[in-house]
N, C-alpha and C positions, 0 to 999 in steps of 0.2 A: 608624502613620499615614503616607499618604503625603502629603506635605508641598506638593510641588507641586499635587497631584489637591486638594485641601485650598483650595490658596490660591485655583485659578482656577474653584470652586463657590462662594466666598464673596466673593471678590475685591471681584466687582462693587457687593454692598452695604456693604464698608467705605469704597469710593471713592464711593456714595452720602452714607455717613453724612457723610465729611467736606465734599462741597461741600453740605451743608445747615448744616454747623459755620463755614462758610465766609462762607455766605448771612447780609445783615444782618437780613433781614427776610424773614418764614415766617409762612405761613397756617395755617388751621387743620390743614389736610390735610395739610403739611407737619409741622407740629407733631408732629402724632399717626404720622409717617413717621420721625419722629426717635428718640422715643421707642421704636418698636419696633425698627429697626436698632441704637440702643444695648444693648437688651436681647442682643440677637441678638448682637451683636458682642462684650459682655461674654463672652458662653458659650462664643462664641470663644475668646476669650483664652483663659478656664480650663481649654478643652480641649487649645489649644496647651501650656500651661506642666505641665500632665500627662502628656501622651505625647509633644509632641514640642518642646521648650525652645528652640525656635531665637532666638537672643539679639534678631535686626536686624527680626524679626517681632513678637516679644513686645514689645520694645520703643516699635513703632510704635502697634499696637496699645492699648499700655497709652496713651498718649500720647492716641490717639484717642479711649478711653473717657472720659479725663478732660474732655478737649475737649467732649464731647458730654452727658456728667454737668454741667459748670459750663455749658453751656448753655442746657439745662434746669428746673437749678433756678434760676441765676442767679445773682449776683456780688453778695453783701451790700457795701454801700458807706460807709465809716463818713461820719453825718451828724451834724449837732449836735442832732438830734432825740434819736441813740443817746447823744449826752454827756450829754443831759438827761433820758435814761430812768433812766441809770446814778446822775446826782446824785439824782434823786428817789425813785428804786424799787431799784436795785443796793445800791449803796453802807449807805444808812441800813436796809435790810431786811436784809443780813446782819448788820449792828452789831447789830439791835434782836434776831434770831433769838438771837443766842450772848450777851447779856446775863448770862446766870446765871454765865455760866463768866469774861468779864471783872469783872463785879461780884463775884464771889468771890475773883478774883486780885488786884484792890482791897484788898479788905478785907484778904485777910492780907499783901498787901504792905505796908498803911497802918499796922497793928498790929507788923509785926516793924520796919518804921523809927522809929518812935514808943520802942517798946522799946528798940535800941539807941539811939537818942537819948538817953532818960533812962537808961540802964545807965553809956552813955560820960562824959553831962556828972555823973553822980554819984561814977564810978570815975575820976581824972583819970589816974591810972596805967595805964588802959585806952589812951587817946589817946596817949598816951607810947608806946606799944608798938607802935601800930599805925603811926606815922606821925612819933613821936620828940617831944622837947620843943621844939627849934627849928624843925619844921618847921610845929607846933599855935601856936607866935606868933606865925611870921610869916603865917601864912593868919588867924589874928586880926585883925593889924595890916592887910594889904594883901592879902595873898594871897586872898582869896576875892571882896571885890569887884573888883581888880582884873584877876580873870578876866575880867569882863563886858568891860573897853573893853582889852584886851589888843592884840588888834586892829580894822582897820577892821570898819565894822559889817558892810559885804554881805559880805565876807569870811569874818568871824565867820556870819552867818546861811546860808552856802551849808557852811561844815565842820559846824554845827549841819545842816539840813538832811540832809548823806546821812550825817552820825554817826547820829543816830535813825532813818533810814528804812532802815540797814544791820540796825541790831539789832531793828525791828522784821520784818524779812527774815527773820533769823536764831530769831528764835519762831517765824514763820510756818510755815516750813521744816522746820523741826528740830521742830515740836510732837508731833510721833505720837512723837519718841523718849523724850518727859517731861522726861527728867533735863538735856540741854542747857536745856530754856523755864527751868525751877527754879534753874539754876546762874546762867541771867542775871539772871534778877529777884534773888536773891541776892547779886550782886555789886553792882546800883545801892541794893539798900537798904541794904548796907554801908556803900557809897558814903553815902548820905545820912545816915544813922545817926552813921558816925563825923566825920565833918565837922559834920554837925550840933549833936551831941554835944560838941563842942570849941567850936563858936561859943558855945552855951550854956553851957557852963563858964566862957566868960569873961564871961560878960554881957553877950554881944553875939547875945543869940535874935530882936532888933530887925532889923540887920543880916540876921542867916540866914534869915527868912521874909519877911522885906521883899523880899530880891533874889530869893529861889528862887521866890515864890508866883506875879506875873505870867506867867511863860509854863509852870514847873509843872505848873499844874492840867491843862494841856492836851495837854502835852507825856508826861507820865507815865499820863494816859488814852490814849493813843494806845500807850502800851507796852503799857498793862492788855489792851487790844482786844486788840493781835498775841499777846498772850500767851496771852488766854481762846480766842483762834478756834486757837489752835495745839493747845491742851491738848484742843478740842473736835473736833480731828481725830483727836487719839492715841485720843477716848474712840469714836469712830465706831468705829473700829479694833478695840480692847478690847471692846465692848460695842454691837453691831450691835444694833437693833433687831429685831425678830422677825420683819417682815415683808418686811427687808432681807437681802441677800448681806452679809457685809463688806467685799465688794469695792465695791457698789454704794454702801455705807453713806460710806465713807471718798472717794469720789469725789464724794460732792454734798456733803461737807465741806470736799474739796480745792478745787470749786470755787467753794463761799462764803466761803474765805483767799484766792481770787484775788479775789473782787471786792472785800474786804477789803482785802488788799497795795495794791491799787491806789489806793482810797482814804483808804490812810492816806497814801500819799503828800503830798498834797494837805493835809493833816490839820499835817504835819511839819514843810511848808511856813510856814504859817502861823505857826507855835509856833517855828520858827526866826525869824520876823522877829521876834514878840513878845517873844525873849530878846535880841536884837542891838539891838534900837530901841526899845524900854519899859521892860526891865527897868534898861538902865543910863541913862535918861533923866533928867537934871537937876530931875524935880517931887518934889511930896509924896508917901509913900509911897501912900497912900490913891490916888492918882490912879492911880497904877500896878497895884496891886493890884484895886483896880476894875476896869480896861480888860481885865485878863487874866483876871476874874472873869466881866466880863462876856462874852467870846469861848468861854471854856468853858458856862458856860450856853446858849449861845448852840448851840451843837455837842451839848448833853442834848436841846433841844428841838426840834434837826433829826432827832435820831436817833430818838427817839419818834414824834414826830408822823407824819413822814415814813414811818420801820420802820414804826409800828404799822401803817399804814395799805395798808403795801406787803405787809406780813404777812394782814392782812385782806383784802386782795384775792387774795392766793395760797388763800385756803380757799375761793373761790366757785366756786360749779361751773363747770367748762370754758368753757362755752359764755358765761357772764359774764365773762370773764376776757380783758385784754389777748394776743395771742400771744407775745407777746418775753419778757410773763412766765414763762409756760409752759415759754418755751421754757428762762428763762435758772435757773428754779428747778420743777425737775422732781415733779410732785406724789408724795408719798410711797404713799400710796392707790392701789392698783392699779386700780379702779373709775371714777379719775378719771384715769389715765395720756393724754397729751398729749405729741404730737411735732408740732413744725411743718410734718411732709409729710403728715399724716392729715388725714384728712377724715373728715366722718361721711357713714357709708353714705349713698346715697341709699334716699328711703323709696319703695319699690315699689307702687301701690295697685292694683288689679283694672279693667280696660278696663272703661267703662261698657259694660253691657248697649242694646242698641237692642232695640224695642221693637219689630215690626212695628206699621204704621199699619192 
């Protein structure tokens, strides 16, 4: 290719396309003049970076497609409309889609802590072993609720805070590999099992569920999630559906764990205050345990109502359906497939006939 001959046949419509990239403001005829020197100028490019790679060419070039692509389509701008699409349709639709998979990480998380709980406060030489006899009386005596006011509260609520939104990170992330989400959930029901296990032994199960329950409930649902959307990535993976690639399979997984991650955030938030400012709070147990009863419920019936309904509108036909939907949970159905740059055909009808008079 010759390079020069090249540049000064096309020249002229690259230095169009840019002062139309330029121009604040474009008519229709303009419009539809942009459109096609983009086209044009993309093919450009590709014929340059084929036969003849000249770096301060391609360069510019690529610079200008972009220019003229963001153009084009335009420059999404985050709005609190988009904060509000995501708390009401984002968020609680991916929770409500992967239910089966965090409602089962529940369950046998809830069953293997339960177990060693009653294993440890039965075996006391269990506790002895894991954690020693001096160290099982003094987390008796002081040690356990002394965690709570250890330190200042926002303190305590900000290391709470990215403690839990690290390890629900680390399910999210690591779930297509299995055995990391398994070895974590493992460790905190240990965790809870044998501490538990030891307060019970001493006859202090009053104490252990008095102070864990308030922010608990809320706080170890937000594990179960990271942990069910993680496990529900591995199984994308594992086990594509039939009408899926695995490739495509594990990508509209991956990114229902982002809009997940992000939401737990927000989620973690909360449950860190409710462990720093209620759970070590001067009232009755009952008050306490109420307020963090009522916050988790409170969080079942945003994620239903909410899911259910954001799920329900994902199965309406296209043309019923919001776009952002569409856009942001891609229909599995090839029959109903939806991109935000399509458009339906337009419908062609037959020139009326005239009729001589």
């Amino acid at each position: 290719m010759d390079l020069d001959a090249y540049v000064a046949e096309h020249g002229h419509q690259w230095r169009r396309l840019e002062l139309l990239c330029d121009r604040r403001r474009l008519d229709v005829d303009e419009i539809d003049e942009m459109v096609l020197l983009y086209q044009r100028t993309a093919t450009h490019l590709s014929a340059l970076r084929s036969r003849a790679p000249d770096p301060a060419l391609v360069s510019r070039l690529s610079q200008l497609v972009l220019r003229a692509r963001a153009r084009i389509t335009g420059r999404q701008r985050a709005s609190w409309s988009t904060v509000g699409r995501f708390l009401t349709v984002g968020f609680p639709g991916a929770v409500y889609r992967a239910w089966p998979w965090w409602c089962a990480v529940a369950t046998g998380f809830s069953l293997l802590s339960g177990f060693l709980i009653w294993y440890v406060a039965g075996n006391p030489g269990t506790a002895a072993a894991f954690i020693g006899p001096d160290a099982a009386a003094d987390l008796v005596d002081s040690g356990f609720a002394g965690y709570y006011t250890e330190f200042s509260a926002p303190t305590f609520a900000f290391h709470l805070w990215t403690h839990n939104a690290w390890i629900a990170a680390q399910c999210l992330a690591a779930g297509v590999l299995v055995v990391p989400v398994l070895y974590l959930l493992w460790q905190n029901a240990l965790n809870i099992g044998v501490v538990g296990g030891v307060m019970v032994s001493y006859g202090r199960s009053d104490v252990f569920f008095g102070l864990i329950t308030p922010h608990g409930l809320l706080e170890l649902t937000g594990v179960f999630v990271a942990a069910g959307v993680g496990l529900r990535t591995a199984w994308a993976w594992i086990s594509p559906p039939d009408h899926l690639g695995r490739g495509r399979s594990v990508a509209e997984a991956g990114r229902s764990a982002i809009l997940v991650a992000v939401g737990l955030v927000g989620l973690f938030a909360v449950s860190a205050l409710l462990e720093a400012f209620v759970t070590p709070a001067p009232v009755p147990v009952a008050l306490r345990v109420g307020v963090g009863a009522a916050v988790w419920l409170g969080f079942f019936a945003y994620v239903v109502l909410l899911g259910r309904r954001a799920v329900a509108v994902e199965r309406l036909p296209v043309e019923r359906t919001d776009p952002w939907l569409a856009e942001l949970w891609p229909s599995t159905d090839p029959t109903r497939a939806w991109h935000p740059t399509h458009r339906p055909p337009p419908t062609h009808r037959p020139p009326p006939t005239h009729r001589p008079h």
